[in-house]
N, C-alpha and C positions, 0 to 999 in steps of 0.2 A: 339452267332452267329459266324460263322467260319468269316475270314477275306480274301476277295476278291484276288481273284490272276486276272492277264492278261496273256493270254498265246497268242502268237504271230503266225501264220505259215509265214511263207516266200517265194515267190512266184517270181521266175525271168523269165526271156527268156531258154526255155530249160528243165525247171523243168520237171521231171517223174511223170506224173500226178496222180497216186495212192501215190505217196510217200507224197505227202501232202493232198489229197484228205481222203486218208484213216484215217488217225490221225484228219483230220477236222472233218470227219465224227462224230468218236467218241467225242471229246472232244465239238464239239459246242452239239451234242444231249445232252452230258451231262449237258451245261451249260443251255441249252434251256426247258430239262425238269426233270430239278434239281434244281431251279431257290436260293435255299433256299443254295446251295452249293456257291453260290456269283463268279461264274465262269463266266469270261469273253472270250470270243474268238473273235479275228478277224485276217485275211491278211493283211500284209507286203509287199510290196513291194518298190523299187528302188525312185519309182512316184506312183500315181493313173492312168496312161496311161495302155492298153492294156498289157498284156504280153501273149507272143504263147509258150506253154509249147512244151513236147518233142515229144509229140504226136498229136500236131496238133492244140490241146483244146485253145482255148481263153478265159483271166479270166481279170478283172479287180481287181488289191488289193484292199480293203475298207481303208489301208492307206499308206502314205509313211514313209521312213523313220523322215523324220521331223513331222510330226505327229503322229509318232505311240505310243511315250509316252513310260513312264518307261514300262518294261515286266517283270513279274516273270518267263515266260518258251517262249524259241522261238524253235520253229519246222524247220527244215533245211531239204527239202529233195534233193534227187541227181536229176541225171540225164544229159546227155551231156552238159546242162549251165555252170554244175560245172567246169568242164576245164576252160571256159572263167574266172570265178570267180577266178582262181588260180592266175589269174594275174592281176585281177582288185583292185588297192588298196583301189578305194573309196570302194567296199563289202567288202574287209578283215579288212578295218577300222572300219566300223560300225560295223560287225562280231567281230571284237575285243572290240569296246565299249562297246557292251551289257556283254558280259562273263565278261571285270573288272569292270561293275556295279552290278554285282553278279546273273544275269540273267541265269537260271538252262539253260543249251545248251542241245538240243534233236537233233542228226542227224538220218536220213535215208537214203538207201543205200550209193550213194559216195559223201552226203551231211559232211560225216565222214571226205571227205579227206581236205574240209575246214577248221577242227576243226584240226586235222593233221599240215598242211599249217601253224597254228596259234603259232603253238607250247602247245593245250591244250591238247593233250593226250601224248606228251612225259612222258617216263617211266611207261604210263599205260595201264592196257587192252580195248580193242577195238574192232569192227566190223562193218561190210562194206557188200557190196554186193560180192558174189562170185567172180565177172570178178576183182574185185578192190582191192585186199585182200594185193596181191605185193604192188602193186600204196599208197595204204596206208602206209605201212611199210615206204618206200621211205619218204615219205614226211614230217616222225619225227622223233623220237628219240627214240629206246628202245620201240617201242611201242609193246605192247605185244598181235599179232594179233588172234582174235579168230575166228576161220573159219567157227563152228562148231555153234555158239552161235544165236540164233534168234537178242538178245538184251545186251547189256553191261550196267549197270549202275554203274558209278563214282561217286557218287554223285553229282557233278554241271555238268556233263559232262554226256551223254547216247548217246549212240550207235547204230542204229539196222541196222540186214541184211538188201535183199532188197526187196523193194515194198511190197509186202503184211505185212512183219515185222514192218513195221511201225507203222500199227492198233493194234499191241503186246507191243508195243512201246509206243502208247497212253492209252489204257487197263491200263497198270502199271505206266503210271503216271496220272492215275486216283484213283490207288489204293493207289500209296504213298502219292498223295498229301489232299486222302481223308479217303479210306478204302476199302480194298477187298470185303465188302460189296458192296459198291455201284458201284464198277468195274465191278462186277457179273452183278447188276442191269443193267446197263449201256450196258455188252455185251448181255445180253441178248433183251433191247431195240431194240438193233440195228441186232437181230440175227444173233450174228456173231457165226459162229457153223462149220467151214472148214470142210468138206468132200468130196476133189477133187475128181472128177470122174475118174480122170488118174492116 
């Protein structure tokens, strides 16, 4: 029997609401009708209070930070909050707790420039959403920005463009943490099949 992960999204004031929505999507369908993959998902946030993401959406997290318990993967997406958070130490501190308790870090679009901020992508490759690509360079060290890339994986560290790249983002840490099998499975569940009409 595979052995349980938790994977976390994070969920503040401002958040882009496909940047975590789309990765929920995936990963609780998987955990939901995979059941035998020992997959845990839930929301993070600050408190259990209200949060107004960046589009308006109102969500309640299922936990706070003092309750959310150890995490094998937390999900970080962008979005205008992310600014606020560049200067909020209580978020850069728990943000930092979890990565040196060895907790795999997943951003999405300028959820990147937290990990940035922290000092966890100096001297490595990286991506961000398009508008953020500078902003992130700025915010570390040698960071080696990829413009071009859907997704980056570091190993304890991942990366993705923005907003829809996220669900690309959770795809493959479905695949790493389980198998391209069941990634397949999984994308196909949830028909994800992109063929914009523009």
């Amino acid at each position: 029997m595979p052995q349980s992960k938790r994977i976390g999204v994070y969920v503040f004031p401002g958040a882009e609401e496909l940047d975590w929505a789309g990765p929920w999507e995936v990963l609780a369908a998987w955990a939901q009708v995979w059941p035998e993959d020992r997959i845990e998902t839930l929301t993070v946030g600050r408190s259990t209070e209200p949060v107004t993401c960046a589009k308006g959406l109102q969500m309640i997290p299922g936990r706070s930070w003092a309750d959310a318990g150890a995490l094998d993967v937390l999900i970080v997406p962008g979005g205008r909050g992310v600014r606020d958070l560049l200067e909020d130490e209580a978020a850069l501190s728990w943000l930092r707790e979890q990565a040196l308790g060895g907790t795999m870090m997943a951003s999405v679009c300028t959820g990147s420039w937290l990990f940035a901020r922290l000092g966890l992508l100096d001297g490595k490759p990286a991506t961000t959403h398009w508008s953020g690509l500078e902003r992130l360079a700025a915010l570390g060290k040698d960071i080696e920005v990829r413009a071009d890339e859907r997704f980056v994986d570091n190993g304890q560290v991942l990366t993705a463009a923005g907003v829809s790249a996220g669900i690309d983002l959770a795809l493959h840490l479905v695949a790493r943490l389980s198998s391209v099998e069941r990634a397949r499975e999984v994308k196909r569940y949830i028909q994800y099949d992109p063929a914009p009409p523009v």
